[in-house]
C-alpha positions, 0 to 999 in steps of 0.5 A, spaced: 282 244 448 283 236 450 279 231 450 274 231 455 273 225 460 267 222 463 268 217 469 262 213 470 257 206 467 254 206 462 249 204 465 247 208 469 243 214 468 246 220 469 252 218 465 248 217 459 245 225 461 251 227 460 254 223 455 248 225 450 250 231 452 256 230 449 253 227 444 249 232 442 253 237 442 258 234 436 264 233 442 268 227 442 270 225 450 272 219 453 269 215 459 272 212 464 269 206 467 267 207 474 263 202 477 260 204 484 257 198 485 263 194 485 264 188 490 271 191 492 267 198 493 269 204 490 275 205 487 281 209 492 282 214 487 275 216 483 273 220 491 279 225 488 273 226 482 267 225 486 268 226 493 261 222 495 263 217 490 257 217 485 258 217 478 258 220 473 264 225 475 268 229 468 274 233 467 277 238 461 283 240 461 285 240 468 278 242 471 274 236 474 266 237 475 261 232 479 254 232 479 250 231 472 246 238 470 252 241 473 256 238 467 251 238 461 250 246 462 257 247 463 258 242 456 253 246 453 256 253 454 263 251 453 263 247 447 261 249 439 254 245 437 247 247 437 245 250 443 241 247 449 239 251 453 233 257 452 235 264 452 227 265 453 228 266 461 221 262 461 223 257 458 229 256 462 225 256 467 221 250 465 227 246 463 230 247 470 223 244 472 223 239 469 230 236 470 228 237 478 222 233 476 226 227 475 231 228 480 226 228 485 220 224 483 221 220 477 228 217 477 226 214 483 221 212 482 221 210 474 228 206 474 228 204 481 222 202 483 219 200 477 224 198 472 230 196 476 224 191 482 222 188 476 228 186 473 233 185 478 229 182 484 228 174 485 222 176 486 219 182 485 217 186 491 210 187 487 209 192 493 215 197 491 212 197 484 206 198 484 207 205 489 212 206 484 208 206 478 203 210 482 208 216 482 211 215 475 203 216 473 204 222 476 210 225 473 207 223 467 201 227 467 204 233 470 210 232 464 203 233 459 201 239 462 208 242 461 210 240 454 210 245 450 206 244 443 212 241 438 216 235 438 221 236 444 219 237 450 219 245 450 217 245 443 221 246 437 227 245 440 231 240 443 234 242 450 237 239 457 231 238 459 230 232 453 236 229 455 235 229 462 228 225 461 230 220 456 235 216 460 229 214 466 224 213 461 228 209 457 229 204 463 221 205 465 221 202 458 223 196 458 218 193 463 211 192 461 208 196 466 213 202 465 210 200 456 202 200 458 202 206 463 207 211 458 202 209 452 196 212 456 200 219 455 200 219 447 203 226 447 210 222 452 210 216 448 210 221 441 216 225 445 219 218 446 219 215 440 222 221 437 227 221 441 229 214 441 229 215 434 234 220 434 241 218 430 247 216 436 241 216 441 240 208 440 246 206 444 245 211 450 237 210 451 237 201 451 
């Protein structure tokens, strides 16, 4: 098989959802850098990838697939490496939720109106952030109440849903507001901390 190719920056979360993927999984790929917020638009040729013009998009060995969760299931179940994704149809099920999670209440919220406010906006729309730590706490606390006993969030095992979750915290991180609230949930700080910590991750989380 060739190699596979990840169009998209690395600065942007869902590429580093599936780039970790890839990662993890021992495969070596490509990325293609695509940069959605370009002055001169988004490239003519990258909607024949992702015909909304998001990022990231892949391909292998002529199939093209867009839509990060997509691709980090599809990479997990093609490629040799550990498995990351439970047989137990439960746990599956709580991995699925916890990406939707993120998708829908903590990325936003988290990387956007929290991180990205603070860090890129002269001045900070205090407003944005403070509705944005609101909804961050909230998925914080539910993240706690779903975490499994262990040291990755379905417990023993690493999953997609650790992978998923990791990127927007790291974003969340790099503001004081986004440190001080993760600390008051120790069991996401520990989590954090352990996943931040992982050999290869560094790059792809800061």
């Amino acid at each position: 098989m060739g190699k596979p190719i990840v169009y998209g920056a690395d600065y942007s979360v869902y590429v580093r959802i599936v780039c970790l993927t890839l990662e993890e999984k021992g495969v070596d790929y490509e990325l293609v850098p695509v940069d959605v917020f370009a002055s001169e638009g988004i490239p003519a040729w990258y909607l024949e990838h992702h015909p909304f013009g998001r990022v990231p998009a892949f391909e292998h060995d002529g199939f093209r697939l867009f839509e990060a969760s997509a691709i980090a299931r599809f990479v997990d179940e093609t490629f040799e490496g550990p498995t990351l994704q439970p047989k137990d149809a439960r746990d599956r099920a709580r991995m699925n939720q916890i990406i939707g999670i993120f998708d829908a209440y903590g990325y936003r919220s988290m990387v956007w109106d929290v991180a990205v406010e603070r860090l890129e906006n002269t001045p900070p729309d205090e407003a944005v952030i403070a509705t944005g730590l609101g909804q961050a706490e909230t998925v914080l606390r539910v993240l706690t109440s779903l975490k499994a006993p262990g040291p990755w969030l379905l417990g023993s095992d690493l999953t997609l849903a650790d992978l998923h979750a990791a990127p927007v915290i790291g974003y969340f991180v790099k503001v004081a507001e986004g440190q001080k609230l993760l600390a008051e949930f120790p069991d996401i700080q520990a989590w954090w901390t352990h996943i931040a910590a992982r050999p290869g991750f560094a790059n792809r989380l800061t």
